[in-house]
N, C-alpha and C positions, 0 to 999 in steps of 0.2 A: 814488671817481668822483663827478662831480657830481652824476648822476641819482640814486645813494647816497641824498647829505646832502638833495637835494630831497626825498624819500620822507621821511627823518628833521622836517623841518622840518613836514610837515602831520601830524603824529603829537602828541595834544595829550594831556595828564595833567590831572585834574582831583581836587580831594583832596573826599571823600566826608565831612570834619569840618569842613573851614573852606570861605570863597570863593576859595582860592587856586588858583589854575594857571597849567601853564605849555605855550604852544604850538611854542615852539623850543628846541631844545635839538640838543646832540650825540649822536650814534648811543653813544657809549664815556661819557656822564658826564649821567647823569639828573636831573631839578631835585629839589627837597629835598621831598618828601611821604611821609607816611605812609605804608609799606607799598612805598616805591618804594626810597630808597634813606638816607633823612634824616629828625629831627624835623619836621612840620610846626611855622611860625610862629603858627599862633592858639595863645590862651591856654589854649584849652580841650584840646591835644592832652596825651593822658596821656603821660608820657614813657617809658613799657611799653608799646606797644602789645600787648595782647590776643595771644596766638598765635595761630594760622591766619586773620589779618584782614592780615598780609602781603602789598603787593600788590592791596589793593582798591581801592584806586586808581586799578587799569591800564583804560587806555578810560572812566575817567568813570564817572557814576551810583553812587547810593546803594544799593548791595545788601545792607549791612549784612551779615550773619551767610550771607549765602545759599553753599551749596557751589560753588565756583568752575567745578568739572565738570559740577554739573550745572542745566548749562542748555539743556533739549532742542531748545533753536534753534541750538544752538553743537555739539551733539553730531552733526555732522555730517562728512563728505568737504565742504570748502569749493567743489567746482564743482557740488555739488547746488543750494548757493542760486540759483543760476541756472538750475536746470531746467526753474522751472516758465516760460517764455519757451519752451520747446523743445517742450512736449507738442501734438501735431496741435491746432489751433482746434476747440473744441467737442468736447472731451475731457474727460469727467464722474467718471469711475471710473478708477483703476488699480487691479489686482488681481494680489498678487504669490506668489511663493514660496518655503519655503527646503529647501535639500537636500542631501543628500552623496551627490555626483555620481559616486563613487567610492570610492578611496581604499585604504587597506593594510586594513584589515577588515572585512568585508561584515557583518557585523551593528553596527550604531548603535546605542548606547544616549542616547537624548537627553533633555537633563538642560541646567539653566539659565533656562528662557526665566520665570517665577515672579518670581525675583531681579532680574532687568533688567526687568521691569515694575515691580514694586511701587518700585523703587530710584527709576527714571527716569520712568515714563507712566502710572502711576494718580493721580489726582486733578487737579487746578488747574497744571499743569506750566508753561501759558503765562502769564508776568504781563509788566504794563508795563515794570517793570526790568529783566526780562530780555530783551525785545523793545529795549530801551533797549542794553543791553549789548553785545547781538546786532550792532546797526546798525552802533556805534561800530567794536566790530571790521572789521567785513564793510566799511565805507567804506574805511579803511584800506588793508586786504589786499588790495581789487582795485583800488587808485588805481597810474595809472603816472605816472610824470612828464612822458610827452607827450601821451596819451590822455586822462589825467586819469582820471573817475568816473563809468562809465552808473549812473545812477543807480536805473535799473532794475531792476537787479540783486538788490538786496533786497529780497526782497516782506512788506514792511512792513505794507502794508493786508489781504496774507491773513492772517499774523501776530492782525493787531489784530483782524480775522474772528472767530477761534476761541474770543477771550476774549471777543467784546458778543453772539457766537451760545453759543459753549457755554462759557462760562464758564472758559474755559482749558483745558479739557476737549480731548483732543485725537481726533478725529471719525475714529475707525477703529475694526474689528473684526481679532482676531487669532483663528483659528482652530487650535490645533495638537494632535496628538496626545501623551497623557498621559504626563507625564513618568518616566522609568526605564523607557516601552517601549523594545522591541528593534525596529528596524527596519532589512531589507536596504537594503543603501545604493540610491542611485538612485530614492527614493521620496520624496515632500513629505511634510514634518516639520513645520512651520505654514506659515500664508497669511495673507496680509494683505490690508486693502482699505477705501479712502475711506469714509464713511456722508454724507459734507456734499461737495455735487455740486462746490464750491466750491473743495476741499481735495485734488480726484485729483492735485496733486503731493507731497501729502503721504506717500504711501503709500512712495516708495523715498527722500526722505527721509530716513524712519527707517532704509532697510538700515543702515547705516555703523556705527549703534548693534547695532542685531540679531544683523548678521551675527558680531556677537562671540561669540553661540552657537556657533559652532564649538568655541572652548576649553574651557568644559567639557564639551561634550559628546564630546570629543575626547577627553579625559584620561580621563572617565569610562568610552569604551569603550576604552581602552589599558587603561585599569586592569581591567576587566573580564574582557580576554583573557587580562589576566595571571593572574588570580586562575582560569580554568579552567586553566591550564597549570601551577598552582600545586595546584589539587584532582586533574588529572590524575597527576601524579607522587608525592601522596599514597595515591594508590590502587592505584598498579603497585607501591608499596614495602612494603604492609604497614600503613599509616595509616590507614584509612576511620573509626576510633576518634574519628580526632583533626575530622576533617571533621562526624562526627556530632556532637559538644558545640561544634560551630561554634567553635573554636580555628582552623581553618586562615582566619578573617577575621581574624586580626593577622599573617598571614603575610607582609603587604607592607606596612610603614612607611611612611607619606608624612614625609619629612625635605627638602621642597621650600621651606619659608618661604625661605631665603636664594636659592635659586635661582631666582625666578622675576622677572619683570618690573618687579610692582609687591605693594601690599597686597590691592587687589583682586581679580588674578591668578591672588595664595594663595588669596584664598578662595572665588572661585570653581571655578579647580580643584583645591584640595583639597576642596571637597564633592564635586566630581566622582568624586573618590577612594571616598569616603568615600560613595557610593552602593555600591559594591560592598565597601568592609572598615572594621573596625573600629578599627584601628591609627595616632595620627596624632601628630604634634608640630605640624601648624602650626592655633594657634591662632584666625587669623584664617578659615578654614573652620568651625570651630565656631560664632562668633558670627556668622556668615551663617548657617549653617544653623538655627541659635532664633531668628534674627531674622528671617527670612524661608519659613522653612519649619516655623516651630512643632516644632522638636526639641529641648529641654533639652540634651541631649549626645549628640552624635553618634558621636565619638571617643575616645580612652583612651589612657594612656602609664603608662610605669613612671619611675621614678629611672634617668639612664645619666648617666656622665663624655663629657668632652671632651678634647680633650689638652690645654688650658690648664690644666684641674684636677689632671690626673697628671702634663704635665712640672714645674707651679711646684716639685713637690717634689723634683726633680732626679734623674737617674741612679738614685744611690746609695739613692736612697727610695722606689722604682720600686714595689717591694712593699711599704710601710711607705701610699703612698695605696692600694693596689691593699684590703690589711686595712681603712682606713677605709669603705671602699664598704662592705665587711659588717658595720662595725661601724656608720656610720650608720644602715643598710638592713639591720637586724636579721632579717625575716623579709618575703615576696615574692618579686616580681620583678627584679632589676635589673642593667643591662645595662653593662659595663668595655669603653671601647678597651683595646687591649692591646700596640698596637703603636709605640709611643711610642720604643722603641729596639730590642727584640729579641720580635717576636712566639715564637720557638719558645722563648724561654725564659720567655716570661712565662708560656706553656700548662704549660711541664714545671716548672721552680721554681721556680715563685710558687703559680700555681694549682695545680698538679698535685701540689707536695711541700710547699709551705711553708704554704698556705691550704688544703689540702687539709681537711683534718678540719673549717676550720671552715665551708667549700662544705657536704660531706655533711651537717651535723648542723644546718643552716640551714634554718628554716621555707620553702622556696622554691626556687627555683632563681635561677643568676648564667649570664647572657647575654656568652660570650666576646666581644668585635669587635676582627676585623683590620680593618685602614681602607688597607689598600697591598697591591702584591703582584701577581702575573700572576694572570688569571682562566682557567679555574677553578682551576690549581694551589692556590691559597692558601688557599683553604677547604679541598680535598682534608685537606693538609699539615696544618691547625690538626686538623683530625678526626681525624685520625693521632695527633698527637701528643697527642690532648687523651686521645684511646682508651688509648694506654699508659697513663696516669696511674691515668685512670678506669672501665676496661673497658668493654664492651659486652655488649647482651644484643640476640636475633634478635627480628624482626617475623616476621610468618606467611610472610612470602616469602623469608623469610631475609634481609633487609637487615639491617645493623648498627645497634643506636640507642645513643646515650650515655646513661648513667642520667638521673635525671628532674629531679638536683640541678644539670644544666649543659646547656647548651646553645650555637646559633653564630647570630649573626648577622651578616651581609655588607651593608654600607652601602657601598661604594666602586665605585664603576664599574658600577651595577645599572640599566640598561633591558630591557625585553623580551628582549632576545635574547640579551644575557649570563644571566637568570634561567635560561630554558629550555637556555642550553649548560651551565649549574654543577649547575642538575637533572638532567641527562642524565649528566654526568658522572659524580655522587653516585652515580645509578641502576645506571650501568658498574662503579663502584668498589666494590658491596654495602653501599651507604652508606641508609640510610630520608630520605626529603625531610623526615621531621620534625625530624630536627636542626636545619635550620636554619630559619631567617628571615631575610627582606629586609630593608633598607631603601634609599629610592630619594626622589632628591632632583630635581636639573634634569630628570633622564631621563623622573621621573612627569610633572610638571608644567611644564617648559618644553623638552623637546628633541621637540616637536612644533610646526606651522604647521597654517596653515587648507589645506592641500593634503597635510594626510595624510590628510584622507578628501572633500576636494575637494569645501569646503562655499560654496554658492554661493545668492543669493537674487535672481530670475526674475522680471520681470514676464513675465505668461503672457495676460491676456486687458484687455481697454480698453472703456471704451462712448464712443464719439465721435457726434457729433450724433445722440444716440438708437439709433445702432446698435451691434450686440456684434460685437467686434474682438477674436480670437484672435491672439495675439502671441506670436512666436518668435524667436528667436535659432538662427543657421545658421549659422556662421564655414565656409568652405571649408578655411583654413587647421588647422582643428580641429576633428572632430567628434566629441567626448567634450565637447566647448561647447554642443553643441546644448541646448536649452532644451524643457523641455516647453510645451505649446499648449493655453490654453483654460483653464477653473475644471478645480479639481480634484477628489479623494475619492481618500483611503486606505482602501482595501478587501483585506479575508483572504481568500487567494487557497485555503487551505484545504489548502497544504502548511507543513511545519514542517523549522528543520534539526535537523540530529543534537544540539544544545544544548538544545532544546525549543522555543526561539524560535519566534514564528510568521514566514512570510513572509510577505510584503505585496506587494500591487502598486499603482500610482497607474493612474486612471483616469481620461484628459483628454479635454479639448473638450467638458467638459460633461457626458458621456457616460455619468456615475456613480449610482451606486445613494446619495440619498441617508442612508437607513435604513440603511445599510451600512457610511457613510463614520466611518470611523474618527478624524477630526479634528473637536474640541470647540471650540465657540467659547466663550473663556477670558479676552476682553475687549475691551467696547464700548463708546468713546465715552468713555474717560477711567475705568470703572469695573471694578476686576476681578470675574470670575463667579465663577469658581473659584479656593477656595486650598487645594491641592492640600498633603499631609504629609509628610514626608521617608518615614516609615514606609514608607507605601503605592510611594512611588518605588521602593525598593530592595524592594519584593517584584517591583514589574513589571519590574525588572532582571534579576531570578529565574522571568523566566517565569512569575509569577504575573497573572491577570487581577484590576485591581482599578480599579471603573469610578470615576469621579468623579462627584462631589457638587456642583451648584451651589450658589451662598449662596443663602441665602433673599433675603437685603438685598444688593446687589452693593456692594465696597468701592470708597469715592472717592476714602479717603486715602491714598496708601503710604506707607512707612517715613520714619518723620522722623529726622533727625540721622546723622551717620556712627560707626554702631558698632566700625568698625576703627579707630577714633581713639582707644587706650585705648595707650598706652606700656608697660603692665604686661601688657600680652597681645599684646606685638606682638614676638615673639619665639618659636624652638623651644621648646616645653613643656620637656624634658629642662633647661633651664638654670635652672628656676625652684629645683630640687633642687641646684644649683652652689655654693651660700652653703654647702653642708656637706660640698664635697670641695677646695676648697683646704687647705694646710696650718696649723697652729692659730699662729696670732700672723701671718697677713696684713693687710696693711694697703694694699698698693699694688699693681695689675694695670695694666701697659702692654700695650698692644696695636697692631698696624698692620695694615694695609690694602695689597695688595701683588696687581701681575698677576705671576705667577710665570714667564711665559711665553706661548705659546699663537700664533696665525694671523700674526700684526704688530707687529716689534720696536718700534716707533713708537707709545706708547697717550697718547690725549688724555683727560683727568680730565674729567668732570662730570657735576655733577648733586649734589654733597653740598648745595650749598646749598638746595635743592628740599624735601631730608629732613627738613634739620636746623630750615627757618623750618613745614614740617608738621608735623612731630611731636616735635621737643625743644624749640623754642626757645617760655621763659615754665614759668609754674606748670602742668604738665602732668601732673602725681602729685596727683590730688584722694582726698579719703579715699571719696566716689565709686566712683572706678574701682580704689580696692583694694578696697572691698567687690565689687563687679563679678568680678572677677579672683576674688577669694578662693571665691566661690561657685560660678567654672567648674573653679577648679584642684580642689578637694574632691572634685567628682563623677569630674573627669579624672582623677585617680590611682586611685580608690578603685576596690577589686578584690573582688570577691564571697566570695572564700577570706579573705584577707588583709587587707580593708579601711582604713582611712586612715593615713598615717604624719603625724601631724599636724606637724611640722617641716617638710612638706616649702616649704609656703607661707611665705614671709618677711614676714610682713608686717608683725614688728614694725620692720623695714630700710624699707619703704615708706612706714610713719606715721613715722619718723624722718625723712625727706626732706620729708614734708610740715611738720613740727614743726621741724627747724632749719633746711631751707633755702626755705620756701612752695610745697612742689611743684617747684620747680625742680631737673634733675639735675645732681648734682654731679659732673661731667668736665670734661675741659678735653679738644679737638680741635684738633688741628695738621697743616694740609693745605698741601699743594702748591693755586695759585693756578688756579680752575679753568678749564679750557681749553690748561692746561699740557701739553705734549707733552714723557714721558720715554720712556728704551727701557726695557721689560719687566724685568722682576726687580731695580726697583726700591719702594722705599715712597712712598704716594700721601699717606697720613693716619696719625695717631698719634691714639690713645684714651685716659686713663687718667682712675682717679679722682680726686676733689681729697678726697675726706671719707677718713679709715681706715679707717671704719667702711661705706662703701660698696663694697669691694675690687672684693665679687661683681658689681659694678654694672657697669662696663667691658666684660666677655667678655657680658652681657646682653644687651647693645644691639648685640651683633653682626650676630644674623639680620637686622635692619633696615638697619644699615647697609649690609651685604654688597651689598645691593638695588641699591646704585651701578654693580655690575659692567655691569648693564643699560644705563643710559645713558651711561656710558662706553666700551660695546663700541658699541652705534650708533656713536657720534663719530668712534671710534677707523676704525671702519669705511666711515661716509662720509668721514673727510678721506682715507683710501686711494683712495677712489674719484673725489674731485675729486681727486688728483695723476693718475689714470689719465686723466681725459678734458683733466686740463691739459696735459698731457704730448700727446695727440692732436688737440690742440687747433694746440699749436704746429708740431708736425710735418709738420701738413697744412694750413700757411702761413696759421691765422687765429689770430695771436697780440694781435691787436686786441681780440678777443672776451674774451681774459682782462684785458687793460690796462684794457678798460669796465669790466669786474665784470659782463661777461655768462653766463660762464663758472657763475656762483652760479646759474643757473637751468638749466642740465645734467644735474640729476637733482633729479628731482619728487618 
């Protein structure tokens, strides 16, 4: 449509290395610069460009090396930039709040807000370039083709405010209670609030960014609950043993890196996780948590297969890799899918008759996993059969336990309420909870939203021309919306629940004790107060009190550089130990990429190009970030009994990639065209190595890629949703509206 190509035509690219640009162009074929789609023409342009400088281009300005995300003018809902036009004349202050207004579990454990400061809002956050970058967008985005551009819109001179007054510094106080408390839902968790009379639209703002506290702290009390429902049925079976030497915190694997959204995602809720257990594969939670919250190692894993590692060997060799697990993995822990073709015979004549002797006489125990199966049957079933092999001996309540050389874990189909029905089960069947263990992948970390505990952030009170203006929210339509009214304070109400937890109440309109008030203020004015330890978090998860520490010096700078940008740690832990469970004379691993099925026969691809110009594409294996890697995987495997299998780390496979190929990985990718619409249960991309000697390298860079399913289900799911109101659109006689390409603006 005209009004289309008009919008494309004010849309201008400017390249950040030479003078060149270009202000027209077509919407489907971009001009030739750097990072956009072609060599630039000066002489000067490297003819590599640099990895993750992809794209800097876009909108103009020299930002050089700066994170693309993060720029706290950009980290917005785009109808915020227009807000501050909307606050009453002679409005000084906004003061806001956040909460979980509900939700499936009345105790909160909240966890995160540390991370997205120091990431995004401590120190110098506003500079010229990014106010630069900011603009360029923002003209754009709100330009129409008959309206054209209020130019007002952008508030450019508050902007440049915050950097000639506070130095970039961005002029609020965040007050929140201590992170890994327990609080009943329905109470304020932080507050927010302008310090520069100048900047009261700043205050909500930043929600769009905040309110992202919901996810971890969301995971973190999912996972929480799990882990009492998890100490619960340890202690009606005979277990209290195991709970005492703190073994029941590996009882729930986080196996979420492929399932979640993004990098980020991982690692914020898997620290979430990872306040409440010990247990994890996804890497990218650990180096948030040393990067951010001063933990060396959070987390811990054993050696486990995959089914690429046990089918390459085929059928007939079923038990011939099943013997290398134990022959790799001499003494320890380590954990076998099993179900590769025949779970019951892998338990009775592999394990149970053929490996048998050499399970018992192993320094360790071997971790069964069925990965299929109805639940709870299929665990029942392995127990059963694993017991004929192996016997059992009684707990104090007479439950059944398998000797101490084998054990089960259930990775497949594990959220909440599959856990507590396969424990229940157990418990029915004379089964002890300690056989098994978890692991739990999308269900931990992504089959939750911000309205499973209905976290919401309030502006509650205003000062308008000198006077204070309590501010509520009333919806008739819904009131479970209503808002709380007025400054707040979290105060102990002086009852506790049956967990130990204290309960809390909020105390508005001012009303509160502030000697009482249980929220800290933890940062003012661009500088953090407090930097809080992961340690102390997961004790006040545990119902412990443990108060905070201000700095002596408040900190200006946060975290520089992006620590999940290391390719050797951006994957399940489990696959780092892969290079020693193929079969011996591999050379070559194919792999593909497939929706097997699932909501919409119809799936639209994309998003691989996003990954692959992020995190593969260029010299991205520095001998750097093997040293990096090698220093978290050491601590990560290594077991207090058992201690390090020094094998498990490849690293001479890593300085090999840096030595014959300059850090660049050696695969070759073969995808369908993105935006491509096929039907389900077909392949999307094909993976394999190009070196021999990288075999293991292919099924590595799986968890990363997986990460596609994310942006391909959106797709997949809004094109469903433009057919539904195209389809309503015509039916009820405005088929015009789709002829315009009005139609594209039907769902916000």
């Amino acid at each position: 449509p005209l009004w289309l190509k008009q919008i494309g035509s004010t849309i201008a690219y400017s390249c950040s290395q030479c003078t060149s640009s270009a202000s027209s162009f077509s919407l489907t074929r971009r001009p030739q610069h750097p990072g956009v789609m072609g060599p630039c023409k000066s002489k000067n342009e490297p003819s590599d460009p640099t990895p993750g400088t992809a794209g800097a281009a876009l909108a103009g300005g020299a930002l050089g090396d700066m994170d693309r995300f993060n720029n706290i003018i950009m980290l917005t809902d785009s109808y915020k930039v227009t807000h501050h036009l909307q606050y009453p004349p002679g409005t000084t202050k906004i003061y806001s709040y956040f909460e979980s207004r509900g939700g499936a579990y009345e105790e909160v454990c909240f966890f995160g807000l540390q991370y997205y400061l120091k990431k995004y809002m401590v120190g110098p956050v506003v500079t010229e370039a990014k106010i630069k970058q900011a603009e360029e967008y923002f003209k754009i985005h709100f330009s129409h083709p008959i309206w054209g551009l209020d130019e007002k819109l952008f508030n450019r001179g508050a902007w440049e405010h915050i950097i000639k007054k506070h130095g970039g510094h961005l002029p609020v106080i965040v007050k929140a209670v201590p992170e890994g408390t327990v609080v009943n839902y329905k109470n304020v968790l932080f507050t927010l609030e302008n310090t520069d009379d100048e900047c009261f639209w700043l205050t909500n703002y930043l929600e769009t960014l905040l309110v992202q506290l919901w996810y971890p702290t969301t995971v973190c009390t999912q996972s929480r609950e799990q882990k009492k429902i998890i100490t619960r049925y340890l202690q009606k079976t005979g277990s209290q043993d195991v709970i005492d030497k703190g073994l029941h915190l590996f009882k729930l694997h986080d196996f979420g890196f492929r399932g979640v959204s993004s990098v980020e995602s991982a690692a914020t809720g898997g620290a979430g996780h990872l306040v409440n257990f010990l247990g994890t594969d996804t890497m990218a939670a650990l180096m948030m948590i040393k990067d951010y919250y001063g933990e060396p190692m959070a987390g811990f894993s054993i050696p486990a297969s995959e089914h690429s590692t046990m089918t390459s060997w085929g059928r007939e060799r079923e038990v011939d890799a099943m013997r290398n697990m134990l022959v790799q993995y001499p003494k320890g822990v380590v954990a076998c899918v099993s179900d590769s073709y025949d779970i019951f015979k892998a338990c009775e004549d592999y394990w149970g008759t053929e490996l048998k002797e050499m399970i018992e006489k192993r320094d360790g125990f071997l971790v069964v996993r069925p990965d299929s199966g109805e639940l709870p049957k299929i665990v029942l079933d392995v127990l059963d059969k694993l017991a004929g092999k192996f016997g059992t001996t009684e707990t104090s309540t007479g439950h059944k336990l398998l000797p101490p050389c084998i054990r089960v874990i259930q990775g497949d189909g594990i959220d909440i309420n599959s856990l507590d029905m396969i424990l229940r089960a157990m418990t029915n069947a004379g089964w002890a909870a300690d056989n098994l263990a978890f692991g739990s992948g999308g269900a931990l970390l992504q089959k939750l939203h911000r309205d499973t505990q209905k976290c919401a952030f309030k502006c509650s009170y205003a000062m308008i021309n000198g006077e204070n203006v309590d501010v509520v929210k009333d919806p008739i339509t819904d009131p479970g919306k209503k808002s709380k009214k007025g400054r707040l304070t979290l105060e102990d109400s002086g009852e506790k629940f049956p967990s130990g937890a204290t309960k809390w109440t909020t105390v508005t309109e001012g009303k509160g004790d502030p000697a009482k008030d249980a929220l800290v203020e933890v940062f003012r004015d661009g500088k953090l107060l407090i930097e809080d330890n992961f340690a102390d978090i997961r004790k006040r998860a545990n119902n412990e009190r443990v108060e905070l520490k201000k700095l002596a010096v408040p900190k200006g700078v946060g975290t520089v550089g992006d620590p999940f940008n290391n390719i050797v740690m951006l994957t399940d832990s489990y696959k780092v130990t892969h290079h020693l469970q193929y079969p011996p004379g591999t050379t070559k691993v194919y792999s593909y990429f497939e929706c097997r099925g699932g909501e919409y026969k119809d799936v639209c691809f994309f998003g691989l190009q996003y990954f692959l110009k992020k995190y593969m594409v260029g010299p991205v294996v520095t001998m750097d970030k093997i040293k990096v890697a090698e220093e978290y995987f050491k601590i990560h495997f290594s077991h207090p009994v058992w201690g390090l299998n020094e094998k498990l780390f490849n690293r001479a496979s890593w300085e090999h990639i840096v030595n014959k190929h300059g850090g660049k990985l050696p695969v070759e990718i073969k995808a369908v065209p993105e935006g491509t619409v096929l039907t389900y249960k077909n392949v999307f991309f094909t993976m394999e190595n190009t070196d021999d000697a990288c075999f293991w390298l292919t099924n590595y860079l799986e968890s990363l890629l997986v990460q596609i399913w994310y942006p391909t289900t959106v797709c997949t799911q809004s094109r469903e949703q433009k057919k539904i109101i195209t389809k309503y659109l015509k039916d009820t006689g405005t088929p015009e509206v789709v002829e315009n390409g009005l139609h594209l603006f039907k769902l916000h």
